[in-house]
Every structure is written in structure tokens, then in C-alpha cells.
C-alpha positions in Angstrom: 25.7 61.0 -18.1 22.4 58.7 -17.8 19.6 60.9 -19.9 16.7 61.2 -17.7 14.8 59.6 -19.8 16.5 56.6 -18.2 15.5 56.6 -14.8 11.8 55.6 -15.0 9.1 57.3 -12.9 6.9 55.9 -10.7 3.3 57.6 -9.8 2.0 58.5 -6.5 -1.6 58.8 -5.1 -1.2 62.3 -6.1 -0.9 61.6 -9.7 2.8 63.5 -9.7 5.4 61.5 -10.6 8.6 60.4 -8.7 11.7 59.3 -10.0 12.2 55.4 -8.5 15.9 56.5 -8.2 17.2 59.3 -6.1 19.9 60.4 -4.2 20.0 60.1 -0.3 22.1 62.4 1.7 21.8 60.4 5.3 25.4 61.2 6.9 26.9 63.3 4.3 28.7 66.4 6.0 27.3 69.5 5.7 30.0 71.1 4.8 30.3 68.1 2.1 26.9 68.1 1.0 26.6 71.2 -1.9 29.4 69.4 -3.7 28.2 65.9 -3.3 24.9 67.0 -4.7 26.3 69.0 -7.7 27.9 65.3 -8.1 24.6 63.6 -8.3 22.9 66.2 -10.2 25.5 66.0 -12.8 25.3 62.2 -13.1 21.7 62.5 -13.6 19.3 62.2 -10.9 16.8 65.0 -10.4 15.3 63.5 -7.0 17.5 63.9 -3.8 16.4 62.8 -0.2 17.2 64.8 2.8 15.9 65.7 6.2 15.7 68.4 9.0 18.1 65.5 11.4 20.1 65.3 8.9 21.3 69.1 9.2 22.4 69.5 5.5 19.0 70.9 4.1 21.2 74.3 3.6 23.7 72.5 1.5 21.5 70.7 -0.6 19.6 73.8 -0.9 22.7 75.3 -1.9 23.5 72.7 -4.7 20.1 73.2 -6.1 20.5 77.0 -6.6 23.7 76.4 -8.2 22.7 73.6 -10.6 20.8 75.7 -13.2 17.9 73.2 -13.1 14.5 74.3 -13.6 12.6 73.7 -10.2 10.2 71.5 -11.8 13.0 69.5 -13.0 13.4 68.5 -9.4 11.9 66.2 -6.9 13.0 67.3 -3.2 12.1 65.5 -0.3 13.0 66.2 3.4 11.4 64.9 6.4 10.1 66.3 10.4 12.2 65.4 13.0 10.6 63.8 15.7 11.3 66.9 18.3 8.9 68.6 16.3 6.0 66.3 15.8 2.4 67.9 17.5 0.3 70.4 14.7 1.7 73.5 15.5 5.2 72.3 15.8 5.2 70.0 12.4 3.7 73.8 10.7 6.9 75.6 12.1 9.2 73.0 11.5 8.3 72.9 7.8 8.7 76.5 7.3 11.8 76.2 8.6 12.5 73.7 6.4 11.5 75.1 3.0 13.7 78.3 4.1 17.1 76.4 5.0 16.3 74.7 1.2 15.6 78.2 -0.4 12.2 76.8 -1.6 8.7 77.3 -2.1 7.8 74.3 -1.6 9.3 70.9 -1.2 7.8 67.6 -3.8 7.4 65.3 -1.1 7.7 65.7 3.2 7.8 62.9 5.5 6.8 62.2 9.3 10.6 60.9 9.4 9.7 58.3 12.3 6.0 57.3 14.1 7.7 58.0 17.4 4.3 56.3 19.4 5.7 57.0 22.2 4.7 60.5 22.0 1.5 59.7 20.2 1.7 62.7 18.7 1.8 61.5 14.2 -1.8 62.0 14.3 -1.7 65.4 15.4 1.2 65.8 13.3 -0.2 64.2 10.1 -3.1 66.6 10.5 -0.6 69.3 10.0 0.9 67.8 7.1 -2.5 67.8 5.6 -2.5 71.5 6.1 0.9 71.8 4.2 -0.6 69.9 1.6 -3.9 71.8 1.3 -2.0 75.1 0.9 1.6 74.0 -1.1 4.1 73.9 0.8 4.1 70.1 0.4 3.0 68.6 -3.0 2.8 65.4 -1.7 3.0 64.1 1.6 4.0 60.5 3.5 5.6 59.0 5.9 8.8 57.3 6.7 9.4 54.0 9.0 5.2 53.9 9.5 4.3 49.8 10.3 1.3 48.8 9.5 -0.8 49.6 12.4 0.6 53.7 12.3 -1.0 53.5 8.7 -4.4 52.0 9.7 -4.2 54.2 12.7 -4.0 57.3 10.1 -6.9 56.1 8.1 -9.2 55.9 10.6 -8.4 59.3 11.9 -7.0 61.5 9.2 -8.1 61.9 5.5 -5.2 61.9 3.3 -3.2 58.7 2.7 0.1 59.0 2.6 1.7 58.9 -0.9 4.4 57.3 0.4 6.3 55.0 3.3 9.9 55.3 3.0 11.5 52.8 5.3 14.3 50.7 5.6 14.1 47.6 3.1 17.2 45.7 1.8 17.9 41.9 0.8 18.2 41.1 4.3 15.0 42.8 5.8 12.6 42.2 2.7 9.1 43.3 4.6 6.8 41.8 2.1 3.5 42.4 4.7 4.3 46.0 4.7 5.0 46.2 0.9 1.8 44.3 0.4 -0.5 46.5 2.3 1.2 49.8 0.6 0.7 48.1 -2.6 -3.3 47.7 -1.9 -3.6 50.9 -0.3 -2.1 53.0 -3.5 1.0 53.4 -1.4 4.6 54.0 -2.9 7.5 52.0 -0.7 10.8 53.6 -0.9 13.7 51.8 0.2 16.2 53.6 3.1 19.6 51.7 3.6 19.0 50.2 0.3 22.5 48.3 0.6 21.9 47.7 4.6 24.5 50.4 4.9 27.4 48.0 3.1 26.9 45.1 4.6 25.7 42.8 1.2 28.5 44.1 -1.0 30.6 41.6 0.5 27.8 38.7 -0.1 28.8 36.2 -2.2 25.7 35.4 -4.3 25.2 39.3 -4.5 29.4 38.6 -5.8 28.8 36.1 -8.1 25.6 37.5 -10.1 27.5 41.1 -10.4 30.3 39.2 -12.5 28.0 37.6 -14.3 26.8 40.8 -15.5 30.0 43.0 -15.1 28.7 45.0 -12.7 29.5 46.0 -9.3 27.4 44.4 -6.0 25.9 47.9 -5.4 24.7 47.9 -9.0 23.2 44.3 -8.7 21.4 45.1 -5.6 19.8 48.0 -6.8 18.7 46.6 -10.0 17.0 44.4 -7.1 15.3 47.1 -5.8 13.9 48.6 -8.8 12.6 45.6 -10.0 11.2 45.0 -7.3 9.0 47.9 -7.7 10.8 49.9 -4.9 11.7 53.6 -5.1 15.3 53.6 -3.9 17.6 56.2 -2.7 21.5 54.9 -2.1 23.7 57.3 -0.9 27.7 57.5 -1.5 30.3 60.6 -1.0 32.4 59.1 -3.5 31.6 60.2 -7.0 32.5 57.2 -8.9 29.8 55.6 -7.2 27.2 58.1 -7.3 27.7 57.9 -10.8 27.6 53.6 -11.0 24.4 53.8 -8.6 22.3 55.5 -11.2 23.8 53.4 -13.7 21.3 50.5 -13.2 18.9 51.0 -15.8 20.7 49.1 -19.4 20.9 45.9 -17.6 18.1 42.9 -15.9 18.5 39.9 -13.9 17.6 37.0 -14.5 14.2 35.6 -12.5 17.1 33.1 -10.9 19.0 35.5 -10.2 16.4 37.7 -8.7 15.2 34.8 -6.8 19.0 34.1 -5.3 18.8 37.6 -3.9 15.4 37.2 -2.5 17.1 33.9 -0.6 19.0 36.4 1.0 16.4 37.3 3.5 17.0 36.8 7.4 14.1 36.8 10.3 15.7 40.4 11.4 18.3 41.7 9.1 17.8 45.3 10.5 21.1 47.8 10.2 18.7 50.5 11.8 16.4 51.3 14.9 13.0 49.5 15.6 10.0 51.8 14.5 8.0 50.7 17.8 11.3 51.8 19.9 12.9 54.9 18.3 11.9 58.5 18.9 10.3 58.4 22.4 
């Protein structure tokens, strides 16, 4: 097992501290996901990633009261689904939330998609501020936000988010988005970190992971992290929940880094559109 010393943390507008590698649950079974979380907490990572949509928060709540872990050995994040965006609704929704986890409060809660269809994130971001103000949130973002949702928000709201989680891979780089995080004190997290499988077949991604003796999932992680991204790969199989977090005794090369970055495509999106999902 990693010691968790070796997963560096990275430090959000909050001043709290996330760890820039975490475990997603996206897709794991409910009934699956206690046992795939006791997995990843017993390989080491302390941050794990889930959501209301995802309809797991009761297993992964589960893991965490079986693990033994102090909670402040923890960083848990879920997310508001967009049927429950609007003030009052985002308030409910969290408390519903926090009780399917069995917490207090969560580390981290996300607008999970803008949705401007609805234009309804402002309201709803006002009611994350509330969750904020009183604890039930220690930190709060968003998730799949483009640029103009975040300017949006600063004009009318008066926390930044701490975060944008959103999807970001080799193929679909976003370097404009990453840059305005970057100069607004905003953390990027990476969703579909391995575009869901579709680069471990790459062969450049191929190629630098025998240089190092590593597997393609490794290599492109290592990507991410040195990229400055918090990342959050996801994997029922417990060999590789176990290689994923094992990305921190290697580096690449800036050539090889560079290769990677060569991968990049003019739309190399494995998910929905931000301006098109969630009407």
C-alpha cells in the first residue's frame, strides 16, 4: 500500500487541502460500490468522488463507516443532480445527500452540470453558498462549468468556486478553461481521465508506458498529475485500483510529456456538451 504521504495535496481557495488523486465511482453498481471503495481505501486513497445521479452515495457511505478511518482523514465529494437545481431544491437535495452518506458534512459539493437551459445555477449556487456558510459543505464548486457559467457566477454570486471538475483527457486538453481556472484561484479536476478507455490502446501512450514499465493507465495519469490536474480514475477491478494510485515513484520525460500533449484532437469528447446537457 502507497503511504499517503505519497499522493501529494493540492490547495483550494479555501485553504483545505485536496488529495490530486481520488477515486471516482461514475458507473459502479450500487450493490458493488461498499466493496469497491473498501478496495480503494485499502490501496490508499482517502478522496473518493461520487454523486446523487450516480445512486451509490449509500454504498460509499457504507464503505466509509466500515473503513475505521477518522473522518478528517477523508475527502468526500458528491454533486446536485440537475432535477434539483433552483435554491430551495439544491438545500433539500443536499440534505438528502449528507444522510444517504451517513455524514455531517461532505469536503467538497458540486453543481454536477450548468444545465442553462434551466437557468437555474445561479439560484442554485446561491444555495450552495448557504451550505457553505453553515457546514454542510466545506468547500464548494462546480462540475462541467465553461467559461462564461464561471464569469456569469462572479458577477452575480460571491463565492468562487473552489473547484471545476470537468471532463479533460489527452484528447480533449481544454487549455482556455485550465487557464482561466488557473488565474481565478480555481482547482481543475479531471472526469474521464482516460476518455473512458479509449487511449489505453494509443500507441505513443503504448510505447512511453514500456519505456517506463508501466501500464498506459499509469502513463496517462502521471500526465494528469503533472499537469497540475486533480484526477479521479475509476476501475471495479482491484488490480487496477491499486496500479492507478501507483503513479507517484515515477516522471516523464518533458518528450515524453510533450508526445502525450500531441495527442490532442479539435473535439475528442467521450461525454455530453456542457451547453447541451441537462435541459
Amino acid at each position: 500500500m502507497p503511504s499517503q504521504s505519497a499522493v501529494p495535496a493540492l490547495k483550494l481557495n479555501t485553504g483545505a487541502e485536496i488529495p490530486q488523486l481520488g477515486f471516482g465511482v461514475f458507473q459502479v453498481p450500487p450493490e458493488d460500490t461498499a466493496e469497491t471503495v473498501r478496495i480503494a481505501l485499502d490501496a490508499g486513497y482517502r478522496s473518493i468522488d461520487t454523486a446523487a445521479a450516480y445512486g451509490n452515495e449509500e454504498g460509499v457511505g457504507q464503505a466509509i463507516a466500515d473503513s475505521g478511518l477518522d473522518r478528517d482523514e477523508l475527502f468526500i465529494t458528491t454533486k446536485l443532480w440537475n432535477n434539483d437545481q433552483g435554491r430551495q431544491s439544491a438545500l433539500r437535495a443536499c440534505d438528502a445527500s449528507l444522510e444517504r452518506l451517513g455524514l455531517d458534512y461532505v469536503d467538497l459539493y458540486l453543481v454536477h452540470w450548468p444545465a442553462p437551459s434551466q437557468d437555474l445555477y445561479v439560484d442554485t449556487w446561491r444555495a450552495f453558498e448557504e451550505i457553505h456558510a453553515d457546514g454542510r459543505a466545506r468547500a464548494i464548486g462546480v462540475s462541467n462549468f465553461q467559461i462564461a457559467h464561471l464569469e456569469r457566477l462572479f458577477d452575480e454570486t460571491e463565492v468562487v468556486p473552489a473547484l471545476n471538475q470537468i471532463e479533460l483527457h489527452p484528447r480533449l486538453q481544454q487549455p482556455e478553461l485550465r487557464d482561466f481556472h488557473q488565474e481565478h484561484g480555481i482547482l481543475t479536476e479531471a472526469w474521464s481521465p482516460l476518455a473512458q478507455g479509449e487511449l489505453l490502446d494509443d500507441r505513443i501512450v503504448a510505447e512511453i508506458a514500456e519505456a517506463h514499465g508501466r501500464t498506459p493507465a499509469q502513463v496517462i495519469l502521471r500526465w494528469h498529475v503533472e499537469t497540475g490536474n486533480v484526477v479521479i480514475p475509476k476501475s471495479v477491478t482491484p488490480e487496477r485500483i491499486r496500479e492507478n494510485i501507483e503513479v507517484f515513484d515515477f516522471e516523464l520525460s518533458s518528450e515524453e510529456t510533450d508526445r502525450i500533449a500531441g495527442l490532442g484532437s479539435g473535439d475528442g469528447r467521450v461525454g455530453p456538451h456542457p451547453e447541451s446537457f441537462g435541459s
